[in-house]
N, C-alpha and C positions, 0 to 999 in steps of 0.2 A: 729363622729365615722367613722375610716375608712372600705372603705366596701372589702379591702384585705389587706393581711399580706405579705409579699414580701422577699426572705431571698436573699440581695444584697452582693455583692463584696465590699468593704469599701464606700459605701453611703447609705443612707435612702432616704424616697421619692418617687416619680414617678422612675420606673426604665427607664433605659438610653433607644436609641434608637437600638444601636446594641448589638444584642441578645447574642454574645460571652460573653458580661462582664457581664452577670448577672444569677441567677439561675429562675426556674421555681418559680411560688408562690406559694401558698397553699391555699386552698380554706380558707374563713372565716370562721370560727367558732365561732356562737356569744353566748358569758356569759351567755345568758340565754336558749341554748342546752342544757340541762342538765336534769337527772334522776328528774321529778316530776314538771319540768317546761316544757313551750311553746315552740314548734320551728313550725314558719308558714314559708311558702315553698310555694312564688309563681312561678309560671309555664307559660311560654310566649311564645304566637305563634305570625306569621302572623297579625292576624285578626283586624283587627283596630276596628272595631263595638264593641268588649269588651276589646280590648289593652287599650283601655281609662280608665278603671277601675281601674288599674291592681294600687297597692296601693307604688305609686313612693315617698312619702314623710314620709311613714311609716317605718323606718328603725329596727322594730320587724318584718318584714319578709324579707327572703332572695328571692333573686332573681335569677330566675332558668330560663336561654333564648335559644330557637336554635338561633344559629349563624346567621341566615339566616337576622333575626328583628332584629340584634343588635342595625342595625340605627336606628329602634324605639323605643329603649328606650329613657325614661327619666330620672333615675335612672343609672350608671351605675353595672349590673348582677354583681352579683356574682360568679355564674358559666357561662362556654355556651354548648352548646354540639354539636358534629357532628359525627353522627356514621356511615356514609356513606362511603362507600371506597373509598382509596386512587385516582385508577384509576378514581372517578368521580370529587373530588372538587379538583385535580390535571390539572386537564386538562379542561382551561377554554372555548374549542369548547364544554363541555360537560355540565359544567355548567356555560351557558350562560349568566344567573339573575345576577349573580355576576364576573363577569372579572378578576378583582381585587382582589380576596379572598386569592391565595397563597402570595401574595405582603403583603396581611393585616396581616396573618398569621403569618409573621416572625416577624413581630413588635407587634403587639397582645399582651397582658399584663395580660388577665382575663384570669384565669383558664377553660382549654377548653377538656370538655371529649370528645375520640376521639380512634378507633377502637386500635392506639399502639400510643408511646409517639414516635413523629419524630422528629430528630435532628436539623431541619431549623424549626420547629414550637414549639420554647423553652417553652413556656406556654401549650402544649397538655399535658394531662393525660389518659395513659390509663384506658380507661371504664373495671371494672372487673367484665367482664363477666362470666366467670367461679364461681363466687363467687352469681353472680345473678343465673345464672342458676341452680346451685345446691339447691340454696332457694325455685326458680320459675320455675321446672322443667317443664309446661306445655309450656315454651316458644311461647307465644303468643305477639310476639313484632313486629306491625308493622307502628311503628310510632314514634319518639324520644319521644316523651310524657311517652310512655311506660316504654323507659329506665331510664327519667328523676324520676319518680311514682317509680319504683323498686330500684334505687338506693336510695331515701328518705326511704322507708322503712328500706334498712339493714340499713342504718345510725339509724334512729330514726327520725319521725315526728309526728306533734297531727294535725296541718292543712296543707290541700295542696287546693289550688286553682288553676283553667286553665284560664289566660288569653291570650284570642288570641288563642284558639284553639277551632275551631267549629268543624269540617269535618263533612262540612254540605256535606247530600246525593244526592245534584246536581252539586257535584263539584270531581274535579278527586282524591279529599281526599275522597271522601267519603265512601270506599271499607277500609279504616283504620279507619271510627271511632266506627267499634263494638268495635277493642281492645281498644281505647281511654275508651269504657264506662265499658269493663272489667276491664281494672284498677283501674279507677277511684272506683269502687264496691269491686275489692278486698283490698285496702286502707278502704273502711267504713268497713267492715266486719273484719277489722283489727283495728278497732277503733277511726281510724282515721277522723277527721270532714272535709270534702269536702263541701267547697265552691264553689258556680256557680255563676260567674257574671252576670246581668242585661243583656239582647240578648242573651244570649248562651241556646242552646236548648240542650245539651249534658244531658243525663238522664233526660229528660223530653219531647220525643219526640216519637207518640205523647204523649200527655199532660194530656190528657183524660184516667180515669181508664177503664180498658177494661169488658166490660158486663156491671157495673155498670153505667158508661155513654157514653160508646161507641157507645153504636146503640140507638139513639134516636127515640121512635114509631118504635122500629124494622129496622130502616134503619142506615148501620152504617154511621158513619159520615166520611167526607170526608179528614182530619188527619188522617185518616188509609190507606189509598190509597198512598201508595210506589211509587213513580215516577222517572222512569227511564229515562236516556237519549236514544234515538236512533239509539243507536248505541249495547247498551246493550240488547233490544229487538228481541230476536231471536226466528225463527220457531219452531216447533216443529221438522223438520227434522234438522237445522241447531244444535237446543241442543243436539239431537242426535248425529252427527257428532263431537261436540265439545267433549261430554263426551267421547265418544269412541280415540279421539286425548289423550285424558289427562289421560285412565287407561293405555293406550298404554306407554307414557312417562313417566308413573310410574311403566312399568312390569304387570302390572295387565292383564285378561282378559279383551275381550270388555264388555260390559253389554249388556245383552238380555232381550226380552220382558219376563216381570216374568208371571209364567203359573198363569191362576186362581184355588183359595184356592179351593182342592177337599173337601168336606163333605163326611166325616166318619159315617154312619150309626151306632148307639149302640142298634143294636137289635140284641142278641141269640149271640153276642158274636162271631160274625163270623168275621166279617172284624177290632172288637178292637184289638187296639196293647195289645199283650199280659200281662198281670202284673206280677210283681217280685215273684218266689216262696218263701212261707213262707217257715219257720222254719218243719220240722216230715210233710212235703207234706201236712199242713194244706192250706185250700181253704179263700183266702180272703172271708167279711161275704157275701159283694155282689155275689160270686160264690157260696156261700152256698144257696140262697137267690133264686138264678136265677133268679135274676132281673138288666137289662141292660135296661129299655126302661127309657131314663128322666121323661118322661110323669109319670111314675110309679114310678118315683126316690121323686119326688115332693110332691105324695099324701103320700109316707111315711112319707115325712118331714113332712108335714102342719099335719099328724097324730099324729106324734109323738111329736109338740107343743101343741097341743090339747090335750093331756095327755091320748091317748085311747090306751087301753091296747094292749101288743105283738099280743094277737089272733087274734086282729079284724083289724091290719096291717100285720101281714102274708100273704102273697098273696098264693093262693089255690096249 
């Protein structure tokens, strides 16, 4: 099976090396996509501790990679994606991991989602975002995984797997992997079966249900304990300082110290906020009643479950 469709200039086959003689491909679409059948849809990071998994000889699932791993695959993707701007993987002082990338770029042959479709990278496709966004208007994308997850959905998927994507939380991924675990969540709540590979802690971290066996004899366990790096560790006047930096560059006021909650006395009706006039200047029954104290509000209730008659809950 080949794992792309290629629509060439008078030849079939591997397309040529320079990119003038030949057209963009088209992602695969395999015969069993289809209304009532399987389409599995793996998802590939970095992470070698579960990249191993990732199901290379199984050609019932496609293969879905950031650019970044291409060299580790063992299968070659089906798609790749890069939705990072132009100005970054343009300019290899910027991205340094890869030198080589706009070189590879032109020669490149796997269909590659990608912020517009650019002229020297004849395989990019532009990612249709406007068409995500309209879908997923809470635009919570901050990781290709996300885009990768949203676009399987408008297509159609029953399984998606993440190989190779931990962002685990002591690592500089780790500020993207809530949204990896909202996706991954809006896909099941979509019906979709989410698979985790063997080391991935993603939706099961901790591990432990919470109350049930979290605090063992009362003490929680130590899977609960959030571990920051060093650098993320700030004062009490330093968070202060930062919040007030960030309503600032959003327009907002600073934030102030919130006043403590005054208590409203409900006796005799003097300091309650007023209630809404009825109908012909009738008196709510509580105003009828002249009764405001709780204490007094209580032994009506516990009265009036008791079944004791109007007289002997009247109050004098």
């Amino acid at each position: 099976m080949k794992s792309l469709s290629y629509s060439l200039t008078g030849q079939s086959g591997k397309p040529p090396q320079d990119p003038r003689t030949w057209k963009a491909p088209i992602p695969r679409q395999p015969a069993f996509a289809a209304p009532g059948r399987l389409r599995k849809i793996a998802m590939l990071g970095g992470a070698d501790t579960t990249l191993q998994y990732a199901p290379w000889h199984d050609l019932s699932w496609e293969l879905w990679s950031h650019s970044s791993c291409r060299h580790r695959c063992v299968r070659e993707p089906d798609r790749l994606f890069d939705v990072h701007p132009e100005t970054l993987w343009r300019n290899p002082e910027k991205k340094t991991w890869d030198r080589s990338y706009v070189a590879w770029l032109a020669q490149n042959h796997i269909p590659i989602y990608m912020q517009e479709h650019y002229k020297d990278v004849p395989a990019s496709i532009r990612y249709p975002f406007e068409t995500m966004i309209t879908e997923f208007p809470r635009g919570y994308m901050t990781n290709q995984l996300a885009y990768m997850i949203a676009l399987a959905l408008l297509e159609g998927v029953t399984h998606i797997a993440p190989y190779g994507c931990h962002y685990s939380s002591s690592s500089e991924y780790g500020p993207q992997r809530g949204c990896a675990e909202y996706w991954l969540g809006v896909a099941e709540g979509r019906g979709v079966q989410v698979l985790i590979p063997p080391l991935c802690d993603l939706l099961n971290k901790p591990h432990l249900l919470y109350g049930y066996q979290s605090h063992p004899e009362g003490k929680r366990d130590p899977s609960y304990s959030f571990c920051l790096g060093p650098r993320e560790l700030l004062t009490p006047a330093e968070q202060k300082a930062q919040a007030a930096q960030q309503a600032k560059a959003k327009g907002l006021p600073e934030p102030t110290e919130s006043a403590p909650a005054e208590i409203i006395p409900l006796k005799d009706g003097g300091d309650r906020f007023p209630l809404m006039k009825l109908p012909d200047g009738e008196q709510p029954a509580l105003e009828r009643a002249n009764v405001f104290d709780p204490v007094e509000l209580i032994r009506l209730h516990k009265a009036a479950l008791s079944l004791t008659t109007p007289s002997e809950t009247t109050p004098a």
